[in-house]
C-alpha positions in Angstrom: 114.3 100.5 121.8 116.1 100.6 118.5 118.7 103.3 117.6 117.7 106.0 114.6 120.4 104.6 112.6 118.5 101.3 112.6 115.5 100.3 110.3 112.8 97.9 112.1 111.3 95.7 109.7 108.1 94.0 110.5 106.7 91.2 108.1 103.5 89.7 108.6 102.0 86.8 107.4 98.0 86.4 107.5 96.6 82.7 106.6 94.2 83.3 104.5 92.9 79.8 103.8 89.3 80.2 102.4 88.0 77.0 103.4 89.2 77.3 107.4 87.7 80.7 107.2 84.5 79.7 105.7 84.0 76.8 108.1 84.7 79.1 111.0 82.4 82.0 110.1 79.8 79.4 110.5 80.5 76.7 112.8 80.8 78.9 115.7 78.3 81.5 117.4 80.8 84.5 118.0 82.0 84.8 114.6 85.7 85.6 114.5 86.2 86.4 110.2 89.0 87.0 108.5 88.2 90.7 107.9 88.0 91.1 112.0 91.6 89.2 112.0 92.4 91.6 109.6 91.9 94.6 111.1 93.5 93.4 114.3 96.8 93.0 111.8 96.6 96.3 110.5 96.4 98.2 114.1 99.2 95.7 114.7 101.2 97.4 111.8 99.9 101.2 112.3 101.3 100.7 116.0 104.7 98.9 115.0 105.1 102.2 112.2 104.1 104.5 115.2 107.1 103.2 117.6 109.9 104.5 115.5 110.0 106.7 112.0 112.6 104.2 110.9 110.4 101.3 111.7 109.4 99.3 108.2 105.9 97.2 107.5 105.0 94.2 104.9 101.9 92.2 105.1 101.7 89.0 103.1 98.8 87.2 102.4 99.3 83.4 102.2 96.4 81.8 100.1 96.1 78.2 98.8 97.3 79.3 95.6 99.7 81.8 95.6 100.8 84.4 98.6 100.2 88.4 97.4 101.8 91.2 99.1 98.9 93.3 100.5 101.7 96.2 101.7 103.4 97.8 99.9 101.8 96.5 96.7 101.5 97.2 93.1 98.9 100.0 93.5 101.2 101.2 96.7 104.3 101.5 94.2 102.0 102.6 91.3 100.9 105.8 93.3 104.4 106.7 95.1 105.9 106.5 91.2 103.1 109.3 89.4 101.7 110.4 93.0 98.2 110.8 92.5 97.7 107.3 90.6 95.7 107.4 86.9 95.3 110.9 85.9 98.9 111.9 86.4 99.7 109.0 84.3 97.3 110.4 81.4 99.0 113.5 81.8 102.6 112.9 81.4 102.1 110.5 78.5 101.0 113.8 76.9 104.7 114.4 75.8 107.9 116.2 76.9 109.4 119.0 76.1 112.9 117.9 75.8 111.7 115.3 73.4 111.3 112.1 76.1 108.7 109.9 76.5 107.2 111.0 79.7 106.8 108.0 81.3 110.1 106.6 80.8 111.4 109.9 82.2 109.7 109.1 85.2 111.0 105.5 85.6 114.9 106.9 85.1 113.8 109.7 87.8 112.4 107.0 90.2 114.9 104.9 89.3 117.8 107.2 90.4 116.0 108.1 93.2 115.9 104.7 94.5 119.4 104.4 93.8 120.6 107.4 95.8 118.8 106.4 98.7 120.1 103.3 98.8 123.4 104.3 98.4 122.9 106.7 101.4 121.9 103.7 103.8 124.2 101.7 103.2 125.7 102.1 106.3 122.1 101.2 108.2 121.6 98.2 110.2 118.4 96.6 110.0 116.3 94.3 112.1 113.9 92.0 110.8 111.2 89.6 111.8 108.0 87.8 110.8 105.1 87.2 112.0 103.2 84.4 110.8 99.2 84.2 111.7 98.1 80.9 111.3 94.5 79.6 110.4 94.1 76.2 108.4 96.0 73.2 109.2 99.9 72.7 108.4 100.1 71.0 104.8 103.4 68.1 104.8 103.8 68.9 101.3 105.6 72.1 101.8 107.8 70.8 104.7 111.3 71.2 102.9 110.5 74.5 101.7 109.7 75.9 105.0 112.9 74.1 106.5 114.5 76.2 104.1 113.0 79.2 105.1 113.7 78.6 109.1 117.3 77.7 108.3 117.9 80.9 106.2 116.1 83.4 108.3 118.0 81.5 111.3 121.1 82.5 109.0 120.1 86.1 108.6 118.8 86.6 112.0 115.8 87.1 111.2 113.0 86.3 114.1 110.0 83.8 112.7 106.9 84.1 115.2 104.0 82.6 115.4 99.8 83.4 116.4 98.1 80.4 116.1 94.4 80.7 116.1 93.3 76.9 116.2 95.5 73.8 116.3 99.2 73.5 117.2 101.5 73.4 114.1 104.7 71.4 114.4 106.6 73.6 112.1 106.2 77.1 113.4 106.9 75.8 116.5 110.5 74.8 115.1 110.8 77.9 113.4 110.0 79.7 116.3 112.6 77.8 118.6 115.4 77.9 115.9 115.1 81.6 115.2 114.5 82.4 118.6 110.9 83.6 118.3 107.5 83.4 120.5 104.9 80.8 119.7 101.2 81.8 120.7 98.6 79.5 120.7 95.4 82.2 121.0 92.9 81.2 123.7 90.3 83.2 122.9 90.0 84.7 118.6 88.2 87.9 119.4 90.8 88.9 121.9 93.5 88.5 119.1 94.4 92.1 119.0 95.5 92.2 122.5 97.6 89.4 122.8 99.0 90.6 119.2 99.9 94.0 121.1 101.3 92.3 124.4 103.3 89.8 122.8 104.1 90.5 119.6 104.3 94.3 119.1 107.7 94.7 121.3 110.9 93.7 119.6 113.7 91.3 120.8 114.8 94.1 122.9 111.9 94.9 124.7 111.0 91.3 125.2 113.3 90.7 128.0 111.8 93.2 130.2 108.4 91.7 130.0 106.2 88.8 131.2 105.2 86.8 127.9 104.4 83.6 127.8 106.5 80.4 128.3 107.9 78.5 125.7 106.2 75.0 125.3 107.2 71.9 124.0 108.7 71.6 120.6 107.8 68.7 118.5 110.7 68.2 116.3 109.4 65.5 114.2 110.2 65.6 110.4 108.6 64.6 107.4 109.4 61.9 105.1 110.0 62.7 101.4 108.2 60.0 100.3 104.8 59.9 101.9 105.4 63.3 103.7 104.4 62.0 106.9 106.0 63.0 110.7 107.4 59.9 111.7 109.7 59.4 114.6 111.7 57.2 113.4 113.1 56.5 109.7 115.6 56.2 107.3 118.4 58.8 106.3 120.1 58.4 103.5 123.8 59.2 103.8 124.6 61.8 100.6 121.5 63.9 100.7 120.1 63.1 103.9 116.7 62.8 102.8 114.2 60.8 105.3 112.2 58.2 104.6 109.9 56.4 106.2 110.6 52.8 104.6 114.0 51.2 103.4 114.3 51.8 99.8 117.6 50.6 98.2 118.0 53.4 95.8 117.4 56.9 97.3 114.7 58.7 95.5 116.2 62.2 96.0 119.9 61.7 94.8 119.3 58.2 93.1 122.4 57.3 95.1 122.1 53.0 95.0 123.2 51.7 98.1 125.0 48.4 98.6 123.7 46.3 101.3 125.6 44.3 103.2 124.5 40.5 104.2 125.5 38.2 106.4 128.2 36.1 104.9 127.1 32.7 103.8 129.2 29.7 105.1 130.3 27.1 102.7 129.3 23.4 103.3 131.9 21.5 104.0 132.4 18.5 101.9 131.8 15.1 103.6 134.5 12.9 103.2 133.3 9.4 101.2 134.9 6.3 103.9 136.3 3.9 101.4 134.5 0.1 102.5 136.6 -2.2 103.0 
């Protein structure tokens, strides 16, 4: 268990991919939709808040657009700023009697607030992790990106796990080895709330003291930047390190031109003319 001087922050990530969700709500019999997966997420949360008053929640929602914060959003800060939302609004806006406008003197009040309290916990730990629910299939495009990602949550200890709820995704499953994480592969969709209590509610702590599953086998095949395919084998160029998966003589990434060595050619030798006689 975590100390009180320690905040616990819990991140999670819910794919929300409308086309994987769409083909599952019908393809299958027991419908497993993405408001059930929902609501397995936010008892997830409510527990994880429950554990510990200093413990911390965010819930992401990763679409194929653009990813939203669900918690805490803009209507979350919008009420904690004039408490009881709208009409509180309407009411300071009325005017001030020491001749401010209302609502700015709210801001500088929140504002200092904020500022206070973060002055005041300065001296806090904190211990962060994500957890990323997976849906749709992993896209190649964004492979550099989420390198980026593993490499600075690996920097920030910061734990990156993973629920996946239908096939295996060769990039959690590096971020989850790097960063020291759990990868789950969920049997069964409606049991997701159980499995998301038993293995992914405790924290590192806890972890060690219980049975969860084994870690599998980590593919750690990358992605070229040109065709943004896993390959095996490629080409790495030596100033960027970029990968490709055919032999290009300029790299695309750094335009660094390389000089290519060849074999050396071997000079005829020049036949001697015998003088007749």
């Amino acid at each position: 268990m975590s100390t009180d001087d320690e905040l616990s922050l819990l991140v999670i990530v819910i794919d929300t991919n409308p086309i994987w969700w769409g083909k599952k709500a019908l393809g299958e019999a027991e419908q497993f939709t993405l408001s059930k997966c929902i609501d397995a997420a936010m008892v997830l949360g409510n527990s994880h808040l429950f554990m510990n008053r200093t413990n911390r929640l965010a819930v992401i929602a990763s679409h194929t657009q653009e990813s939203r914060f669900l918690y805490p959003g803009k209507r979350w800060a919008f009420a904690d700023l004039f408490g009881d939302g709208g009409s509180s609004m309407e009411s300071n806006c009325s005017g001030s009697k020491d001749g401010k406008y209302e609502l700015l003197t709210a801001i500088n009040d929140a504002i200092a607030e904020e500022i206070k309290d973060l002055m005041t916990k300065t001296n806090q730990e904190m211990k962060s992790r994500i957890l990323v629910i997976k849906a749709a299939e992993d896209s190649a495009l964004q492979y550099m990106n989420f390198m980026n990602v593993i490499f600075a949550a690996q920097k920030q200890s910061i734990l990156i796990d993973a629920c996946v709820l239908d096939s295996d995704s060769g990039l959690l499953q590096q971020a989850c080895d790097i960063t020291g994480g759990i990868y789950l592969k969920v049997p069964h969709m409606p049991s997701l709330l159980q499995y998301l209590l038993w293995v992914f509610l405790p924290d590192q702590e806890q972890r060690s003291q219980l049975v969860l599953p084994p870690p599998i086998h980590v593919d750690y095949r990358a992605a070229c930047f040109c065709h943004r395919n896993l390959i095996e084998i490629g080409y790495v160029c030596s100033v960027c390190l970029s990968i490709f998966c055919n032999f290009s003589p300029i790299c695309s990434t750094c335009e660094t031109a390389f000089k290519i060595s060849l074999p050396p050619v071997m000079k005829a030798k020049k036949k001697k003319l015998k003088l007749a006689v």
